[in-house]
N, C-alpha and C positions, 0 to 999 in steps of 0.2 A: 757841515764840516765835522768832522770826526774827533770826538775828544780824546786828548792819552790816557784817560782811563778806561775808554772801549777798547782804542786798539792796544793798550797793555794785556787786557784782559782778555782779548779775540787773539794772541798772540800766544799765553798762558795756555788757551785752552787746548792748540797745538798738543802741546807735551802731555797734556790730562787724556788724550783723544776724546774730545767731550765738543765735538763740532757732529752736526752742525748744533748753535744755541742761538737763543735771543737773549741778548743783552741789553740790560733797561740800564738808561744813566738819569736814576732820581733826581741829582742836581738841577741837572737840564731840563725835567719835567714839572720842577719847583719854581727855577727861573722865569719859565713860560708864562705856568698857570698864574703867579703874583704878577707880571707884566698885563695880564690879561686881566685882573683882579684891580689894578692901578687902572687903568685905562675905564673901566664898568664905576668908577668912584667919584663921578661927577654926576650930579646932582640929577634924579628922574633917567636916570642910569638902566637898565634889567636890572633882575635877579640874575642870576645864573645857576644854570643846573647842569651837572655833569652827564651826558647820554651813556651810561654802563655800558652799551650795547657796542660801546668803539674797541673799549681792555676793562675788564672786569677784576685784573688782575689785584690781588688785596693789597700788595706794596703798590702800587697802580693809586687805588681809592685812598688809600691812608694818606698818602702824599697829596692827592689834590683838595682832601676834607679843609683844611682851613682856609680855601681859596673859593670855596664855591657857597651856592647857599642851599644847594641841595642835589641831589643825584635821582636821575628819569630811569627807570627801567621797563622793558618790556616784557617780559615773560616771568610767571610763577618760582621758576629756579634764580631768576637773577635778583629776585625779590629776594628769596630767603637769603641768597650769596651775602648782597650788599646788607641785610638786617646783622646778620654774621659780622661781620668787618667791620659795619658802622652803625653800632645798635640805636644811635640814637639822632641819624642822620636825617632830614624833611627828604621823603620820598614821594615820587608821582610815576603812573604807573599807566603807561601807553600800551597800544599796538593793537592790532586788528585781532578780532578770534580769539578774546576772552573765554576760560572754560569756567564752568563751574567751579571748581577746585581752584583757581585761580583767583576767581571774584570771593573766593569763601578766605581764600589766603590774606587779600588785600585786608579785609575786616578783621582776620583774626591777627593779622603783624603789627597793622595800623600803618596806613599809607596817606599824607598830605592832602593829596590833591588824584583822581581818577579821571585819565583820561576814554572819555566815553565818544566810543566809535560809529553807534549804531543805534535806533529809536529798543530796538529788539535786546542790544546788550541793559541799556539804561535800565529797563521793565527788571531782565532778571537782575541785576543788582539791585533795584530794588527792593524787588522779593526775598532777595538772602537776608537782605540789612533787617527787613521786617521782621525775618524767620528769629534772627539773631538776636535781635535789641540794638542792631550796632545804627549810628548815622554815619552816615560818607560825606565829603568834600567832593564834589565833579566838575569837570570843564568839560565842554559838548565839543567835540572835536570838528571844525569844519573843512573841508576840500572845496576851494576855489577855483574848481577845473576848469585849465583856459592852457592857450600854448605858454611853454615856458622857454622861448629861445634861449639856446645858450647856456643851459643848464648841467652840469654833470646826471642829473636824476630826479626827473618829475615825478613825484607821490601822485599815483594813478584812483583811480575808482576805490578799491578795496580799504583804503587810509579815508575815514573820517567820513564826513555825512556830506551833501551837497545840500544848500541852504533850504531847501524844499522838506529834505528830512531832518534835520534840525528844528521846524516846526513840528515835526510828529512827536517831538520829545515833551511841550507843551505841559498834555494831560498828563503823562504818566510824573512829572515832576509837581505837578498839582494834585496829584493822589496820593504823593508820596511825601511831605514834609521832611522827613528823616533824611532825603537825598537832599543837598542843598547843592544847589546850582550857585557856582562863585564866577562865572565865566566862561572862554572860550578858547580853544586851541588850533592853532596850524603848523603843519609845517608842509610848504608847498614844493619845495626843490633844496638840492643839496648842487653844489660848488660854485655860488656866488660870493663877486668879488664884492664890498663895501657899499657900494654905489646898488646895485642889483640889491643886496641886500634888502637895504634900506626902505627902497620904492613896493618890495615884496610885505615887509613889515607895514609900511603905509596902508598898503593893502587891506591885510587884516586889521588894524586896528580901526582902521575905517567900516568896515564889516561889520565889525563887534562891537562898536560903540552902539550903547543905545538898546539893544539888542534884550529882551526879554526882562525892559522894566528896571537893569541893572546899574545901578548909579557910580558904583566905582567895581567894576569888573577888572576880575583877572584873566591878563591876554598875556598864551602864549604863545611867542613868536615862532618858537621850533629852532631848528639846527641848520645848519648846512653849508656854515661860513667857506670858502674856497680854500683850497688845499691844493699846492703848485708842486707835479712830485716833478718836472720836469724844470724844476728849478725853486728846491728846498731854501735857500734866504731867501724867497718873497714871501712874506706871510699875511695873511688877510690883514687888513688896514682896520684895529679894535678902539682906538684914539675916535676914529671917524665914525664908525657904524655908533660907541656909544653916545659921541653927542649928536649923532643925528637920530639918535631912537629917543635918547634927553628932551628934545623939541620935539616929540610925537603926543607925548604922554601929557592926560589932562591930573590936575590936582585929585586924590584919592582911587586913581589906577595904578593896579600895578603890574605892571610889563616883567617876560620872564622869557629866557631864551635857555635852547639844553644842546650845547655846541658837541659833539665828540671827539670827532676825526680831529677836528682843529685844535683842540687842547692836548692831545697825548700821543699825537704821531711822530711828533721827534724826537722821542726818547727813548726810542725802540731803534734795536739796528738786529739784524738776521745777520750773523758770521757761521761761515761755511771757507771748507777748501776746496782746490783744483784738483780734481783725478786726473781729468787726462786734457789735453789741446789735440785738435788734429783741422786738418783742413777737408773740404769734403765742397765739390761742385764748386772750386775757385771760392770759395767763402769759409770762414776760422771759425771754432766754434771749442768754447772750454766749459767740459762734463763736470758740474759740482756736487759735491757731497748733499744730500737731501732733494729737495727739489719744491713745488709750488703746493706737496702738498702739505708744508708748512707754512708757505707764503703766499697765500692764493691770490694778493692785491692784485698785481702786471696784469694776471688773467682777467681778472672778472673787471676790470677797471682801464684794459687795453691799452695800458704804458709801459714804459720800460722803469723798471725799478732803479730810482740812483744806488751807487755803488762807490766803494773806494777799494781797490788792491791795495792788501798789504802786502810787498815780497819778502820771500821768504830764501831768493837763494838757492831753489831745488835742481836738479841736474834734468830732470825731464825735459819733454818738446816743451817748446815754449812759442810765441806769435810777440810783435807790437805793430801788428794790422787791427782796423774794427773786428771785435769779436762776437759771436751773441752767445750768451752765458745762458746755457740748460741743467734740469736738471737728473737727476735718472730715473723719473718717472718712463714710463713704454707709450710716449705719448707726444707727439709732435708740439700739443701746446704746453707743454712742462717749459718755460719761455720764461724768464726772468728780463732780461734786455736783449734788442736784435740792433746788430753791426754797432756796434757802442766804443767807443774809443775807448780805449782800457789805458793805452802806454804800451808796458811789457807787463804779460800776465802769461806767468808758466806754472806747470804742476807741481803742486805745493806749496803755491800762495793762497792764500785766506782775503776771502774777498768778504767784504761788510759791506749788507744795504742797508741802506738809512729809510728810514721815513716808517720803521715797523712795530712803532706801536702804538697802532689804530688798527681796527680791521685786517688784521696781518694771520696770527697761530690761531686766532677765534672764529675763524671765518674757513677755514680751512679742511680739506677732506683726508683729515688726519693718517688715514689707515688702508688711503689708496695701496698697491702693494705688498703693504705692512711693514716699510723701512721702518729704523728706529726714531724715535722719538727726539724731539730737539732739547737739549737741558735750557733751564731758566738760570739769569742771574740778572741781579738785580744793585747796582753801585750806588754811594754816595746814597742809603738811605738814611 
């Protein structure tokens, strides 16, 4: 639902001509993360780590630092971003295709924990650490590849080691003291609801117990908690997943999960207006200011974006048949929602989608065409 300080402000921006924007309502993202913070506070509980990789945005990070126990990034630039913002945040530092320059970054920022993808990454980190004087922290990243029914997105081949090369990692961690191996990492699928969850956590923690002599290892569980954008009030079930990850965990492990989508997508809303309405082959369709290559979620994610019309009153065509909302990319999939009950949506209503800050402006193929840019604002920081 849409709070009156969005739509005050998606209303405001009318007059400023300062559409299309994302508008962040901090409240709401404060609200969340503490509910989610409550809920992670019973006893053999995770850690939790913020995944940068969802909104990077620095009112974004600053808002969830005293809710989390640390922030995951993946890439060299998101590294220095989040060092910036939160100098003295516990960071751990994933993803496939570590460069040079990246493994030299980790050592010279100082990063927590290294998630290590590869027997081949492990070696050169080693070598840098050597070259350096520096030691590292590493978890050996594993892939559990098996069918993942019912998944929004199985982590394929390219994510993490399959348990075969997780043995290759052996020697070079035994040539290498300075690299200390603290444990284990997964994350095998993303848009599991509680239950799924849990049985996938099982999984790994079963895997990794035991595993290279480790008496109290740290297991990371990964991210991917379920995200319902076809129905924004159901939110993954955080009460359940933590007492059931609570009863996983043996005395001196420590379990550690890095959610993203799930902690920062509702506090994002993408407001745009109506150009035009027209009908075309018996079906409505209302042309919006911008289009998906601000908002690329619908697309690459193959839903319809929730929305709320706010009217506005205009004298233009107007429709209260299903409509699908495009936008003026030269592009058939520029698709935000198809045949979507709107109400009455005419030209010069400002329409808000919800659910957009996760994976929304960042994800995005900014300079398709080269429309203008969308402005930020950011409430109730």
């Amino acid at each position: 639902m849409i709070t009156d300080d969005v739509r005050e402000r998606a209303v405001a921006l009318i007059e400023d001509e300062g559409l299309p924007a994302f508008v962040y309502d901090l409240r709401t993202l404060r609200s969340h993360a503490a509910a989610i913070r409550e809920a992670l506070s019973v006893p053999g509980a995770p850690e939790l780590y913020y995944a940068a990789k969802a909104n990077a945005e620095a009112p974004v990070l600053r808002t969830l630092a005293p809710y989390v126990d640390g922030i995951e990034v993946a890439s060299g630039g998101e590294l220095e971003h989040v060092r910036r913002v939160l100098p003295d945040a516990r960071l751990a530092f994933g993803g496939p295709g570590k460069t040079d320059p990246e493994l030299a970054s980790i050592l010279r920022l100082g990063v927590d924990r290294v998630h290590v993808e590869s027997p081949y990454e492990l070696a050169r980190l080693a070598t840098l650490a050597r070259e350096t004087g520096r030691e590292v922290d590493v978890l050996l990243r594993v892939n559990l590849a098996r069918r993942r029914d019912g998944v929004a997105l199985a982590m394929s081949g390219p994510f993490g080691m399959d348990p075969e090369a997780i043995e290759d990692c052996r020697a070079t961690l035994a040539a290498a003291p300075w690299v200390r191996l603290k444990g284990f990492h997964a994350h095998l699928a993303s848009g599991l609801e509680a239950p799924g969850m849990l049985r996938q956590s099982e999984e790994i923690v079963t895997w990794a117990r035991g595993r290279f002599g480790l008496t109290a290892p740290e297991i990371n569980l990964g991210g991917g908690m379920a995200v319902d954008y076809a129905d924004p009030g159901r939110l993954f079930d955080w009460d359940a997943y933590a007492k059931g990850v609570a009863e996983l965990g043996l005395p001196g492990e420590t379990l550690r999960i890095e959610p993203g989508r799930a902690v920062s997508v509702y506090c994002g809303w993408y407001v745009t207006d109506v150009l035009d309405v027209k009908r075309a082959h018996g079906a409505w369709y209302a042309i919006l200011r911008g289009g998906t290559m601000h908002l690329r979620t619908p697309v690459t994610k193959g839903h319809d974006q929730p929305f709320v019309v706010i009217p506005q009153g205009g004298p233009g065509p107007a429709t209260d048949e299903p409509v699908t909302l495009v936008g003026q990319l030269c592009t058939p999939k520029d698709v935000f929602a198809r045949t979507a009950p709107a109400g009455r949506i005419a030209v010069g209503d400002v329409v808000a989608f919800a659910m957009a800050g996760a994976y929304a402006w960042n994800i995005s193929h900014h300079d398709f065409l080269m429309h203008p840019k969308p402005g930020f604002h950011y409430l109730n920081g």
